[in-house]
BADREN-973531 format. One record per residue (C-alpha): x, y, z; residue in three letters. Coordinates in nm, 2 decimals, decimal comma, always signed. Layout:
// BADREN-973531
{{X; Y; Z}; ALA}
...
// end
This chain:
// BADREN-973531
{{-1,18; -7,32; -12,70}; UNK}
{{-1,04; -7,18; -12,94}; UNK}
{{-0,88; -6,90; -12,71}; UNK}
{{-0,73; -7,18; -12,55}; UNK}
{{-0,58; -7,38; -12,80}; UNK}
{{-0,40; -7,05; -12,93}; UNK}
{{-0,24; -7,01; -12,59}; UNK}
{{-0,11; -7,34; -12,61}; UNK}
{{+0,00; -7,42; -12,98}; UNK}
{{-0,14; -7,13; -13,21}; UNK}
{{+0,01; -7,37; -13,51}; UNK}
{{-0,36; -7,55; -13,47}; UNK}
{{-0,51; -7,20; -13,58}; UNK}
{{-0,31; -7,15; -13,90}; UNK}
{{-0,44; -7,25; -14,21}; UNK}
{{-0,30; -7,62; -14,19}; UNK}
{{-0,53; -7,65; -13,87}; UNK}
{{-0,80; -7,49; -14,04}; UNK}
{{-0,80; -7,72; -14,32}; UNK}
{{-0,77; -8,01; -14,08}; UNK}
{{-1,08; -7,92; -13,87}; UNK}
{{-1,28; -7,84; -14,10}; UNK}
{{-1,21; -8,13; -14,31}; UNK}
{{-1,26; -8,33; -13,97}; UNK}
{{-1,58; -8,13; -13,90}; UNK}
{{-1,74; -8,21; -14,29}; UNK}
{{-1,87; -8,58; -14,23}; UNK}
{{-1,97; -8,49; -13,87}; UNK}
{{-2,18; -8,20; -14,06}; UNK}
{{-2,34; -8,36; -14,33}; UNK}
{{-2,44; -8,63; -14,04}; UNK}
{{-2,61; -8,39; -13,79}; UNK}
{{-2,74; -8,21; -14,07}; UNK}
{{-2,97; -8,47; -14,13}; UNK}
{{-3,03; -8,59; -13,75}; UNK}
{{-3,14; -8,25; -13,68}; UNK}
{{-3,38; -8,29; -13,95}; UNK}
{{-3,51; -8,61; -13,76}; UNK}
{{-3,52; -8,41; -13,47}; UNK}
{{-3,73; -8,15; -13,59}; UNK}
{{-4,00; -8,35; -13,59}; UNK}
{{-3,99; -8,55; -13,26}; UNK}
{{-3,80; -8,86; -13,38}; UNK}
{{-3,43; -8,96; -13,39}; UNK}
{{-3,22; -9,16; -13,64}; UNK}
{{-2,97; -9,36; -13,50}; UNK}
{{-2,92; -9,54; -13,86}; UNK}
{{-2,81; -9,23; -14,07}; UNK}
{{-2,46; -9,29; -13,98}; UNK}
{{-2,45; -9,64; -14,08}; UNK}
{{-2,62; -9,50; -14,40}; UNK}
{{-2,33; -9,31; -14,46}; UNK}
{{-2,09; -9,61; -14,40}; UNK}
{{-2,31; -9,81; -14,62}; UNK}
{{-2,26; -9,54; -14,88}; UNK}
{{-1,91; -9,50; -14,86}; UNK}
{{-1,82; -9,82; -14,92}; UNK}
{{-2,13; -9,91; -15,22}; UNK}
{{-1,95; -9,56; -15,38}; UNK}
{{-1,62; -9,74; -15,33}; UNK}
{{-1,74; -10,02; -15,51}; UNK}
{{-1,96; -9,90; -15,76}; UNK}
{{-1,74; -9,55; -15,86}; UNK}
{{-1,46; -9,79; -16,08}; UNK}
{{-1,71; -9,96; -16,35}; UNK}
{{-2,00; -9,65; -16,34}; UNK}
{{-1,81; -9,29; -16,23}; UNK}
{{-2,08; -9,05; -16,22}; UNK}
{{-2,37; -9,31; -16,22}; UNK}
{{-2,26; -9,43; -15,89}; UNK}
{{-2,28; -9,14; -15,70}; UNK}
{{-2,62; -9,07; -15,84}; UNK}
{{-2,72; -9,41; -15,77}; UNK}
{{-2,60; -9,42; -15,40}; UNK}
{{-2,75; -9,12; -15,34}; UNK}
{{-3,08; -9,22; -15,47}; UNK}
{{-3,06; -9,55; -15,24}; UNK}
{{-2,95; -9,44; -14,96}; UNK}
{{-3,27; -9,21; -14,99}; UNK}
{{-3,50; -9,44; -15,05}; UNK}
{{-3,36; -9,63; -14,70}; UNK}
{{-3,45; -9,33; -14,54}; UNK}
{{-3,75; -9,29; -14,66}; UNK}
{{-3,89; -9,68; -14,59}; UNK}
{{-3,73; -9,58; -14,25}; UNK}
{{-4,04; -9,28; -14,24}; UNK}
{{-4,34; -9,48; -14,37}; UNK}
{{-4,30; -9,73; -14,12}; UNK}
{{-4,28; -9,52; -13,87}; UNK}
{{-4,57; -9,30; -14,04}; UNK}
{{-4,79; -9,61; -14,06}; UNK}
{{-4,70; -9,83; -13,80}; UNK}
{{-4,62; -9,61; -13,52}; UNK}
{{-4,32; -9,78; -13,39}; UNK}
{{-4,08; -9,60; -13,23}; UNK}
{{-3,82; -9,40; -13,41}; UNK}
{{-3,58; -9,51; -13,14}; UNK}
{{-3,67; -9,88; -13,18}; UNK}
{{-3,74; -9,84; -13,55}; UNK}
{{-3,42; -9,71; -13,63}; UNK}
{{-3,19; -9,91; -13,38}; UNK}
{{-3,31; -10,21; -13,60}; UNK}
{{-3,22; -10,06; -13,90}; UNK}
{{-2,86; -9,95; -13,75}; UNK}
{{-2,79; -10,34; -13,73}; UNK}
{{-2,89; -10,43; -14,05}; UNK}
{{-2,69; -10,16; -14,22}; UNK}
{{-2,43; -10,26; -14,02}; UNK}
{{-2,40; -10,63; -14,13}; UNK}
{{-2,53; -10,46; -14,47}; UNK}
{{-2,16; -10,27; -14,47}; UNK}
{{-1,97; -10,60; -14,30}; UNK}
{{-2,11; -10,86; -14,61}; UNK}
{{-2,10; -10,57; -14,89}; UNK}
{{-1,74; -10,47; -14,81}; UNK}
{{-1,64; -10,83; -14,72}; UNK}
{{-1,46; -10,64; -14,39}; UNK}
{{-1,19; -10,57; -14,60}; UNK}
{{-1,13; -10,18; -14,74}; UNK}
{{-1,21; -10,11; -15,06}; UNK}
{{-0,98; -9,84; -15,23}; UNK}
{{-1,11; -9,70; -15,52}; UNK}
{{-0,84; -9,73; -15,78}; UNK}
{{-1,07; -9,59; -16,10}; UNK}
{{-1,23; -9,22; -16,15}; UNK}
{{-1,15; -9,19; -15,81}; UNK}
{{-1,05; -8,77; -15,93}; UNK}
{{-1,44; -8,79; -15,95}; UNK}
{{-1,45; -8,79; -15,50}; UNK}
{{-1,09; -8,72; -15,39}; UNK}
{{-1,13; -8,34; -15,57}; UNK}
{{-1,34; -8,24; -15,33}; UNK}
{{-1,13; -8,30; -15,05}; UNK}
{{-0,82; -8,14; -15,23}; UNK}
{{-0,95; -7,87; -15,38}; UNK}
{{-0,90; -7,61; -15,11}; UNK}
{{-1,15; -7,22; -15,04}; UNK}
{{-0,96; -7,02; -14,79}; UNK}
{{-0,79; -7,32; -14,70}; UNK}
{{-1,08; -7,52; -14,64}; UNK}
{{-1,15; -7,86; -14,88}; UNK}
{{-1,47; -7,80; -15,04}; UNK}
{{-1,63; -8,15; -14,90}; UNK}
{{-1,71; -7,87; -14,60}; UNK}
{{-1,83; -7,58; -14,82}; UNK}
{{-2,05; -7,88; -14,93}; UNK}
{{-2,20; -7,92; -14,59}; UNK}
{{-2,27; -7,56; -14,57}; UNK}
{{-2,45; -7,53; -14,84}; UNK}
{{-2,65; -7,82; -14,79}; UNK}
{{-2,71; -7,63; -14,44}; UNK}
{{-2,87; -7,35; -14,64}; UNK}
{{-3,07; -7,52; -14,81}; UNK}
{{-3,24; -7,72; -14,56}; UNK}
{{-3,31; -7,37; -14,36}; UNK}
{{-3,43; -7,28; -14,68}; UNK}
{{-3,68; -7,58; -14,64}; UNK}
{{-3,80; -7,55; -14,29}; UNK}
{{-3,87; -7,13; -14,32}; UNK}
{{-4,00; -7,13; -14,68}; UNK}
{{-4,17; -7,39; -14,79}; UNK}
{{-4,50; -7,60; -14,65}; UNK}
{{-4,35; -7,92; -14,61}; UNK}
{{-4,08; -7,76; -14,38}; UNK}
{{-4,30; -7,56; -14,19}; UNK}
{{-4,52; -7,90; -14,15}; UNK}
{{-4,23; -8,11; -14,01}; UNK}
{{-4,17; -7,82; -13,78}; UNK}
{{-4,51; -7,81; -13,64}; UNK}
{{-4,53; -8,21; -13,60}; UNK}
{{-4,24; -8,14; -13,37}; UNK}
{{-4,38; -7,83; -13,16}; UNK}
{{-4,73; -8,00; -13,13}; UNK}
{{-4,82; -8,32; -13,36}; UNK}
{{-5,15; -8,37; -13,22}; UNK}
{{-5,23; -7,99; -13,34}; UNK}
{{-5,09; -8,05; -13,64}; UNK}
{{-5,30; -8,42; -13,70}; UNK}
{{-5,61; -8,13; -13,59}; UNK}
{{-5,50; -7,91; -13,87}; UNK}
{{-5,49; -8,12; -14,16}; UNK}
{{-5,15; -8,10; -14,21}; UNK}
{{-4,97; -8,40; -14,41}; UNK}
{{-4,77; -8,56; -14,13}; UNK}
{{-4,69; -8,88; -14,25}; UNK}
{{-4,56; -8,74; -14,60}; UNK}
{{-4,35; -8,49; -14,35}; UNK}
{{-4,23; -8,77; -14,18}; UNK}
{{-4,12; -8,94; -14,51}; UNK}
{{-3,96; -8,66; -14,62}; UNK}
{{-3,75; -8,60; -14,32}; UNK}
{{-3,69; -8,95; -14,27}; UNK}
{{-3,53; -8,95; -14,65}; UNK}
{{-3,35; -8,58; -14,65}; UNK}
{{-3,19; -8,79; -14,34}; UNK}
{{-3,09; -9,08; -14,56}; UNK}
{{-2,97; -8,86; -14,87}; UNK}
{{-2,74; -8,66; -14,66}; UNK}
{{-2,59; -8,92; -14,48}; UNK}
{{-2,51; -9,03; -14,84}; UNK}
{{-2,31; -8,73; -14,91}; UNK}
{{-2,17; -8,78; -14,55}; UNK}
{{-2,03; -9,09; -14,72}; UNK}
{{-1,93; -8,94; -15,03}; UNK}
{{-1,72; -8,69; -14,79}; UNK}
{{-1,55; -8,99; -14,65}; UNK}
{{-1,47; -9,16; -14,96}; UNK}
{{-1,31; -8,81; -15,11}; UNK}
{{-1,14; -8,76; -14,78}; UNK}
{{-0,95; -9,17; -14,75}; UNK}
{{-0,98; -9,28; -15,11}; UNK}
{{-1,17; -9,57; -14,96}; UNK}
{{-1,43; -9,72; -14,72}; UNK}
{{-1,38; -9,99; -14,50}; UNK}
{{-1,69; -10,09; -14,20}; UNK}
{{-1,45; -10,04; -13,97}; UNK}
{{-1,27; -9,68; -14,09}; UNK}
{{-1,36; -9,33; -14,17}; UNK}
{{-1,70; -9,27; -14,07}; UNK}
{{-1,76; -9,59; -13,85}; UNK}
{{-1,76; -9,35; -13,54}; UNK}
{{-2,02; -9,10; -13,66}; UNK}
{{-2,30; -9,16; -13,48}; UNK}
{{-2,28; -8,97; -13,14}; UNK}
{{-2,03; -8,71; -13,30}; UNK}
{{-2,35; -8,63; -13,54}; UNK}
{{-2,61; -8,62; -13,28}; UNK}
{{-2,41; -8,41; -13,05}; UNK}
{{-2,29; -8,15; -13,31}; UNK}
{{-2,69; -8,13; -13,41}; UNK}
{{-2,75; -8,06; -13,03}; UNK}
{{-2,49; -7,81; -12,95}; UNK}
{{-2,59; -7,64; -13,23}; UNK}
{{-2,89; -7,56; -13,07}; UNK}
{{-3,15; -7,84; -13,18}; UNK}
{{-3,36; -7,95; -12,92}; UNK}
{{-3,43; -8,29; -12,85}; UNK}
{{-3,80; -8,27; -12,77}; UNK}
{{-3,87; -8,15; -13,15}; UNK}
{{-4,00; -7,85; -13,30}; UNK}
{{-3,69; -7,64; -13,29}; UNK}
{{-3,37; -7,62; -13,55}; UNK}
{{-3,15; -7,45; -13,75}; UNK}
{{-2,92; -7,55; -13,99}; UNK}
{{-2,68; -7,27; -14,02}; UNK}
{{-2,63; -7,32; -13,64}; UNK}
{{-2,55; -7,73; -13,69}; UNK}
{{-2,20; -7,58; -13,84}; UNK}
{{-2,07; -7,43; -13,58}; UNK}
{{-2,21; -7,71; -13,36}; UNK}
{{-2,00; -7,95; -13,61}; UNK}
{{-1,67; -7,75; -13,60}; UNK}
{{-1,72; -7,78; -13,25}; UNK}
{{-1,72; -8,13; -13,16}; UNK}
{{-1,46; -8,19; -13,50}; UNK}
{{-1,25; -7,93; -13,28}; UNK}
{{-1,30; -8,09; -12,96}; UNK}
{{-1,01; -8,37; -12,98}; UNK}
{{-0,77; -8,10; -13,18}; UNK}
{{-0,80; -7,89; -12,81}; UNK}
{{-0,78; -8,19; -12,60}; UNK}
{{-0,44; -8,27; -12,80}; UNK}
{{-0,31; -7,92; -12,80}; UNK}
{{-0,37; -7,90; -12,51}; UNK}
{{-0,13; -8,18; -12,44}; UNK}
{{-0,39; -8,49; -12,26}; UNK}
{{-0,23; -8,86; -12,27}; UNK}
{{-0,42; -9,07; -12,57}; UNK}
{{-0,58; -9,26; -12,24}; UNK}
{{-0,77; -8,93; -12,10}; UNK}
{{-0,92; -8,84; -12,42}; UNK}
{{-1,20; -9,01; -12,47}; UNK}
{{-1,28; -8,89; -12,10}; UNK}
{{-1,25; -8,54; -12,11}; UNK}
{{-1,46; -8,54; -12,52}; UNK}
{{-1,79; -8,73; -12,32}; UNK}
{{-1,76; -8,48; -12,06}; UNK}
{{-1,72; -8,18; -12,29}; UNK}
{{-1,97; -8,26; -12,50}; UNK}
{{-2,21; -8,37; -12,19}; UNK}
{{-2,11; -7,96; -12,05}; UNK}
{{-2,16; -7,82; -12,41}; UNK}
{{-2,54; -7,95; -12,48}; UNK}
{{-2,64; -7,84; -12,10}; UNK}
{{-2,56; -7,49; -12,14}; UNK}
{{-2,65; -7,49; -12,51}; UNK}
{{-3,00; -7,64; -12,49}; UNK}
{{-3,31; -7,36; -12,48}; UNK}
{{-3,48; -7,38; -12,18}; UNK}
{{-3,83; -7,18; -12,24}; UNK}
{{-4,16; -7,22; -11,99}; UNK}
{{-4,37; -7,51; -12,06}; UNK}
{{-4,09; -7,68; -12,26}; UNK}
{{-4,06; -8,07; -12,22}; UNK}
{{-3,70; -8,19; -12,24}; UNK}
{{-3,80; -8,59; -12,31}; UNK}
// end
């Protein structure tokens, strides 16, 4: 793709395109970062990106009167949302699908009521978020060095320490695990909240990115970006298999999907087109295929 693009207009492969993807690719990161962790163990969350719209636009609100204190505060909300969103599926046994789809709609009217579907610009200590997008490593805004290192970390969790290896083993084969003693439902917990914390930085990247949140702006699109970048970057959907460091290439892939399609010179009309089938071409020759393996 890239090959590509620099036949057509290598000005997208300078450092002004760099910064752009990349910036472009950060939300999208942070996002699938925490799917994949969903994933993992056999569930999917279709509400972490309405957690990070939620986010942005309690951050927008909150970051004037408290500075600091908001963003730990969002952060520690949006991570307890994630974790309710695990015990009830831990206890209950609904469906993560179901489970979360509800929860989608109520963050969404959450967002709608909270925001009053107006934007909210932060006007105070808004240095606090928006330095993260300007500040600039190599030419890319540290919001995405952000993501990266939050992708080391969580590979950090799933190869080194019990509670990742647990959530990993749910996904391979929960009945063996439930025969092993392991402590499912806390791993389910835990996932469910590492989903909801990171889809608060997700919407701490959006606020630092636009200065402002809005239930209809930045971010109100990140659902299937998220879940796609998780997939190309090798996550399978049946559980039991991810890696982190992978989900950022799978990000700057899908972020650098509608930079081609441009470059490339499709009509505004054709783009949405040609991204679904892209994406639908990339996860089929990106997903592991091993014997026995159930693709659900």
């Amino acid at each position: 793709m890239l090959l590509v693009v620099g036949i057509f207009n290598s000005n997208y492969l300078g450092p002004l395109g760099i910064s752009i993807a990349t910036a472009s690719a950060a939300p999208i990161m942070l996002v699938a970062l925490g799917q994949s962790m969903v994933l993992n163990i056999g569930s999917i969350d279709l509400s972490n990106a309405a957690i990070s719209l939620f986010g942005a636009i309690l951050l927008a609100l909150a970051l004037p009167p408290m500075g600091v204190g908001a963003l730990i505060g969002v952060l520690l909300l949006l991570t307890v949302i994630g974790a309710i969103n695990g015990a009830i599926l831990a206890y209950t046994h609904v469906p993560s699908f179901a489970l979360t789809l509800g929860t989608l709609g109520i963050l969404q009217t959450a967002a709608l009521v909270t925001s009053g579907s107006e934007t909210i610009y932060v006007t105070e200590n808004r240095e606090l978020v928006t330095s993260l997008y300007n500040t600039k490593m190599l030419s890319i805004p540290l919001t995405f060095w952000l993501g990266v290192i939050v992708a080391v970390a969580y590979w950090v969790l799933l190869r080194l320490t019990v509670i990742g290896q647990t959530m990993t083993a749910i996904g391979k084969n929960e009945s063996g695990a439930l025969l092993s003693a392991l402590p499912t439902k806390r791993a389910k917990i835990v996932a469910f909240a590492i989903s909801g914390f990171t889809g608060g930085l997700a919407g701490l990247v959006i606020v630092s990115q636009a200065g402002s949140a809005s239930a209809s702006g930045l971010g109100s699109a990140l659902l299937l970006p998220g879940i796609a970048a998780a997939l190309v970057g090798g996550t399978s959907i049946s559980g039991g298999l991810t890696n982190p460091l992978n989900i950022i290439f799978g990000a700057l892939t899908v972020a650098f999907v509608p930079i081609a399609i441009q470059a490339i010179g499709f009509s505004a009309q054709a783009q949405s087109l040609v991204y679904g089938v892209f994406i639908i071409v990339v996860v089929a020759l990106t997903t592991t295929r091993t014997r026995g393996l159930v693709i659900k």
